[in-house]
N, C-alpha and C positions, 0 to 999 in steps of 0.2 A: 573052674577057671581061677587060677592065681591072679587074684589081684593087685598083690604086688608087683609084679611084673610091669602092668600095664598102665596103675596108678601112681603119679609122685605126690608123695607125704611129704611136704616143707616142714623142715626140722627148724627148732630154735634156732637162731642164730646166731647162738655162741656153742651151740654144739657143732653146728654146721661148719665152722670158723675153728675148733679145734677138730674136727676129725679130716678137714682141708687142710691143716696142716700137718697132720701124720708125717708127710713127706712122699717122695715121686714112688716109692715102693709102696704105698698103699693105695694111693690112686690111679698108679696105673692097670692093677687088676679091676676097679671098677670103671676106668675109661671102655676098657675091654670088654665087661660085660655089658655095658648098656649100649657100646654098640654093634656085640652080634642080637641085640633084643630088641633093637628102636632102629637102628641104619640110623642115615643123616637123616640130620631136623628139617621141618618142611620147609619149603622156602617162600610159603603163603605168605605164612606170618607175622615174618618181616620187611615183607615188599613195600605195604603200606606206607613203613617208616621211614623207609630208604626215598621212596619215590618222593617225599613231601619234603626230604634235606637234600636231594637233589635239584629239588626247586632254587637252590640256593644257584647254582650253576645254569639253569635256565638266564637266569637273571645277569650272570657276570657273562651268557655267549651274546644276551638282550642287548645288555650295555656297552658290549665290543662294538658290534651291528650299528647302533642308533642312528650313527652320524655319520653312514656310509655315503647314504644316498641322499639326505639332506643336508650336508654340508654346503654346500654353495650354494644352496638358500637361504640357511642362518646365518651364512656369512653378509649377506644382501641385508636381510633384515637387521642383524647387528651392525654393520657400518662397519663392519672388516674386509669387502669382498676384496681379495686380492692380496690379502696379507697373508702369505702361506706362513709367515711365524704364531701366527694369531690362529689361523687352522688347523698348525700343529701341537699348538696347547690345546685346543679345546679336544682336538683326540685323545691327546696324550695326560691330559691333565687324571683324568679318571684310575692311568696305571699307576698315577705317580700318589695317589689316594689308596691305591690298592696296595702299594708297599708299605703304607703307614699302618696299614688294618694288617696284613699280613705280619706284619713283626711284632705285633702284640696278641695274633689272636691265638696263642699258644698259651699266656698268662690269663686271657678270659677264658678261655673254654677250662681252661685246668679248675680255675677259679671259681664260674657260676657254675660250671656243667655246660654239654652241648647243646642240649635245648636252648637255654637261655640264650648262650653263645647265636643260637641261628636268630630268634627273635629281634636280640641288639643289634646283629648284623640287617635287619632288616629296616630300624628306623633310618640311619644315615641313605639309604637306597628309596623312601620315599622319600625322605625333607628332601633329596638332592633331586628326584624328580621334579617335585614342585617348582623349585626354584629355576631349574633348566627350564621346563615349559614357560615359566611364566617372566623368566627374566626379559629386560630391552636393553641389557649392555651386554658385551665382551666379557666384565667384570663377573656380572650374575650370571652367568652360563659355566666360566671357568669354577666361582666357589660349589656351583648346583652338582657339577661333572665333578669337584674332588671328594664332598659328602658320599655321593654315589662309590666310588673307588673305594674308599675307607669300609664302605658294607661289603664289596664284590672283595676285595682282601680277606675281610673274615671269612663270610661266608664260605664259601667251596674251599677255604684250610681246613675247616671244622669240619665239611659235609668228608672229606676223604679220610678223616680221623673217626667219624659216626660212620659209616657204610662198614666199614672194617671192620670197626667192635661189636657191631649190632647183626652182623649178615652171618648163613649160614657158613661154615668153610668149603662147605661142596659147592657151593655159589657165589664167593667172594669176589673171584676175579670177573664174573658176569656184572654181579653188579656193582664193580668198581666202574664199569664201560657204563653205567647209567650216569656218571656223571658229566665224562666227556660225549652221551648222547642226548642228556638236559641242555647243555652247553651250544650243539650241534642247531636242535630246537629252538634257543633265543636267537641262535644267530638268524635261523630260516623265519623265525618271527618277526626280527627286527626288520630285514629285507622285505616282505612283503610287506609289512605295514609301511613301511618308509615310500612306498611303489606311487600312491596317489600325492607326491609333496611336489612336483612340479606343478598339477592341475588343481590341486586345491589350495589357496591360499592360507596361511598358517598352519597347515599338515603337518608340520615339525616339530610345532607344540604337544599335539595329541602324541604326537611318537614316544614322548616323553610322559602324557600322564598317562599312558597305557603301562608304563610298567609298574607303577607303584601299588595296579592290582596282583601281580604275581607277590609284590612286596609282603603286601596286607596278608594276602592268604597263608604265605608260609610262615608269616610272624602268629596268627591264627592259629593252622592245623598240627604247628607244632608244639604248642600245648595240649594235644591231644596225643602225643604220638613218647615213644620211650625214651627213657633215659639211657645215655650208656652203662650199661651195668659194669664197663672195665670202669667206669669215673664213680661210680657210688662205688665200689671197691673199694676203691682206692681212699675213697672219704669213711670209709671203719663202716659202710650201712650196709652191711649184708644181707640184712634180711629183704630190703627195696632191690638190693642185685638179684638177687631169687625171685620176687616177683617180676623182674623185667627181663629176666631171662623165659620165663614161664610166658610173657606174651609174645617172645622175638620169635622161642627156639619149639615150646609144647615140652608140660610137665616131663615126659620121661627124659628130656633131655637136658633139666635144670643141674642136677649133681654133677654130670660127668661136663655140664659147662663149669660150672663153680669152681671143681679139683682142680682142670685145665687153667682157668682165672687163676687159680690160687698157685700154681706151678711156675707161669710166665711172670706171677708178679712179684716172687722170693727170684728168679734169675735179674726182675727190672733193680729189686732193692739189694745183690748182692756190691754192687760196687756204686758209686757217685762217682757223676762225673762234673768237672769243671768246664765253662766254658774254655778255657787257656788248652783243657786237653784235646780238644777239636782238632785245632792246628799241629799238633807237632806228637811223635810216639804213634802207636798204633790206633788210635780212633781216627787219625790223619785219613788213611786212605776210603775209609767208607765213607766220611762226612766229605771228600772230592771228590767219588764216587758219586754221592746221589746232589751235591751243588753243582755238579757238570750237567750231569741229566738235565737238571731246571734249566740253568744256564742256556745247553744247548736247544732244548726247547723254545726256548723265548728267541735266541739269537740266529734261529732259522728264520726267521723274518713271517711267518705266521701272519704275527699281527700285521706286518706291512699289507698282506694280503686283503684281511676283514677289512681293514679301514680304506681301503685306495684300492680295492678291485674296482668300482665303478671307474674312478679318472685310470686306470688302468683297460681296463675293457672300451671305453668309448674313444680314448687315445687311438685302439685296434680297430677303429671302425665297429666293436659289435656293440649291440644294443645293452647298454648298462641293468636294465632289468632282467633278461634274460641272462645275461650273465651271471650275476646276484644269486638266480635262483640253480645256477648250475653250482657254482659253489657250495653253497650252502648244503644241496644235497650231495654231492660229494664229500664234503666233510660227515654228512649225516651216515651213508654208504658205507665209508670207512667206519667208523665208528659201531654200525652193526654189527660189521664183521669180524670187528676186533670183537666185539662181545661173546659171538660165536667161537672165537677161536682162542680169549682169554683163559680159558682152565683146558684146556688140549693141546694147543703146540707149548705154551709156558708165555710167559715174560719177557726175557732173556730173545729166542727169537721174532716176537714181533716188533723190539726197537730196534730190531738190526735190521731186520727187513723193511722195515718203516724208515727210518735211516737212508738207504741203501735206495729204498722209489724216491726218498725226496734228492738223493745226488743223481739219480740218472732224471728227473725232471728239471733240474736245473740246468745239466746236460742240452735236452732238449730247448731250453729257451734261449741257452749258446747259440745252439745251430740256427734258431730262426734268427736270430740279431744279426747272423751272420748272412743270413737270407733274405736281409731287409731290402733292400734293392733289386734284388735278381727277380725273386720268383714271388706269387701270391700264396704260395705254401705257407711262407714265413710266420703269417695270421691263423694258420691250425695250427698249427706248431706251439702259436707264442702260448695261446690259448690253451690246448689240450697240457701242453706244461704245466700250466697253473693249476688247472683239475688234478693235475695227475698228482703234483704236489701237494695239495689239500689232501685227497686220498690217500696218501701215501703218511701223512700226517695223523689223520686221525685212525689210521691201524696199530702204531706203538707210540710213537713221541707223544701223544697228544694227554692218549690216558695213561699211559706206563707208569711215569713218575708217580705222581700223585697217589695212586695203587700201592707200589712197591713199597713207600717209606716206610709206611705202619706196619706191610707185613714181615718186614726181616729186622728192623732196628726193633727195641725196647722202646716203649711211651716217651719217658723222658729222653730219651738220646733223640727222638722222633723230633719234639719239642725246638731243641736248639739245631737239629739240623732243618728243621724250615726256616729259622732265620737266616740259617749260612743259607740255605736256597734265596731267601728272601734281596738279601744282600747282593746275590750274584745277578740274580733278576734288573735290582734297581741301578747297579752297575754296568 
């Protein structure tokens, strides 16, 4: 038995770092060999690490969720009831924190590394807990929800930046769909948990310090868990990139990651870009390409859905918790299925298609507004709309973007186009 074969020998790592840079003519005959010897890398390996930076997205569908179903009891107990300006900050407050975290968490991640990146993201998302549960003004509830937002900002920029670098490529787009399915998961947590706040008094506080345990854990389990090896690349430590590819990917498939690393990252360093070159010449159309995607993401009204499906549902006569939980699993639904269908139909068609079910549900919610008086239809209609649009949601819009950026841009182009996203977003 050839042991070479089957064994990877970690070479010095400046021999490793000169024979990676041979150039695309000598590594592409060893990408070649090691994968008619090895196939793709398992996808054990790395699930661990994906599942514990997805937690980051748990948290930002947690914190969408919160104050669905308890808003018009914080609003009682805070001494706002009936100020819808005052209960559309405290919604709203937490995205307007997530755009401040979003526009810099391109400078932390590059800066500490991802790991760190998720941990930092994770204190702002407990102190903001605290202070939400425990506040008795208007005041302390809005600075608790902007802390919060500043972590949900980071966090899931970095977890779609980690998932990509660290996942197999035969499994990329699968678990790209783990983030908008952690996501799917806070929302269906937040809902049930929120279920007992009309019957128990103060229930809305616990709503609140129920999340700062997911907080705690991923700030935890991801000191346990890998670095990006595209980000120690990048910082000259090669030899820590070889070991962190040997836990993601399994020894035989360490070199033929490394040449591949060392290939995409002489195409990231042949040119700089400006930001000034964004806007205008040919980096123009990708960088409106992928701020549209966000753009139209967010300005499908999504969020109006998470936050105002209960006064949306019990306005229809139906039961605000059964509702809740229809949602939420429709969003979850969809979001399977994209997972399923993520590396087999492509990209490309399931935002069109995803697109395409949320215009003909909004369709349907025409028709019943239209039905409002005539006929009792009007109430499945308005309803099964709203499902259908969720679902239709979480098949491409939901995960697509976030998936896509890393894998067709260069790092740094990636970088300054999440703030043009960012920017379009808070826009």
């Amino acid at each position: 038995m050839n042991l070479n074969s089957t064994v990877y020998k970690r070479m010095p790592s400046r021999d490793l770092a000169d024979d990676l840079d041979r150039g695309d003519d000598a590594s592409a005959p060893l990408l070649s060999a090691v994968d008619q010897n090895s196939g793709n890398p398992s996808w054990k390996l790395s699930l661990p690490h994906v599942c514990v930076a997805t937690m980051s997205s748990f948290l930002f569908g947690y914190h969408l969720g919160v104050v669905n179903e308890p808003l018009e009891i914080i609003s009682i107990d805070l001494g706002f009831a009936g100020n819808t300006l005052a209960e559309g900050f405290v919604v709203s407050m937490c995205l307007g924190g997530a755009l401040i975290g979003c526009l810099f968490s391109g400078w932390i991640s590059d800066g500490i590394g991802r790991r760190r990146a998720f941990q930092l993201s994770a204190l702002p998302m407990i102190l903001g807990a605290f202070l939400s549960a425990s506040s008795t003004s208007l005041e302390g509830m809005l600075v608790g929800r902007f802390l919060v937002g500043t972590g949900m900002g980071l966090g899931p920029t970095v977890a779609s930046l980690y998932v990509t670098e660290v996942s197999p490529p035969s499994v990329r787009g699968t678990y790209g769909s783990f983030i908008q399915i952690a996501t799917c998961l806070g929302l269906i947590a937040a809902l049930f948990i929120g279920i007992p706040v009309k019957e128990v008094v103060g229930w809305w506080r616990v709503c609140f310090w129920v999340s700062a345990v997911p907080a705690a854990l991923l700030a935890l389990c991801m000191e346990f868990c890998a670095e990006s090896p595209h980000w120690l690349y990048k910082r000259g430590r090669i030899g820590e990139a070889e070991v962190e590819f040997e836990r993601l990917l399994g020894g035989s498939h360490v070199k033929s990651a490394m040449a591949e690393l060392s290939r995409s990252d002489r195409g990231d360093e042949s040119e700089s870009i400006k930001y000034s070159e964004l806007f205008y010449g040919r980096h123009f159309r990708v960088v409106f390409i992928g701020t549209m995607l966000f753009a139209l993401q967010q300005l499908s009204g999504i969020n109006a859905v998470f936050y105002f499906s209960s006064a949306v549902f019990r306005s229809a006569g139906v039961p605000s918790e059964i509702a809740n939980v229809c949602v939420g699993f429709a969003n979850l639904s969809g979001s399977i299925i994209a997972m399923l269908l993520m590396d087999k139909l492509g990209r490309k068609i399931l935002l069109l298609g995803s697109f395409l079910g949320m215009a003909a549900s909004m369709g349907l919610q025409v028709v019943a507004a239209t039905l409002h008086h005539q006929d009792s239809w009007h109430l499945y209609l308005s309803v099964g709309g709203m499902l259908l649009f969720v679902l239709a949601f979480a098949l491409g819009a939901g995960p697509v973007p976030g998936l896509l950026l890393p894998e067709i841009f260069p790092t740094r182009f990636v970088q300054r186009l999440w703030l043009c996203a960012c920017l379009s977003i808070g826009l």
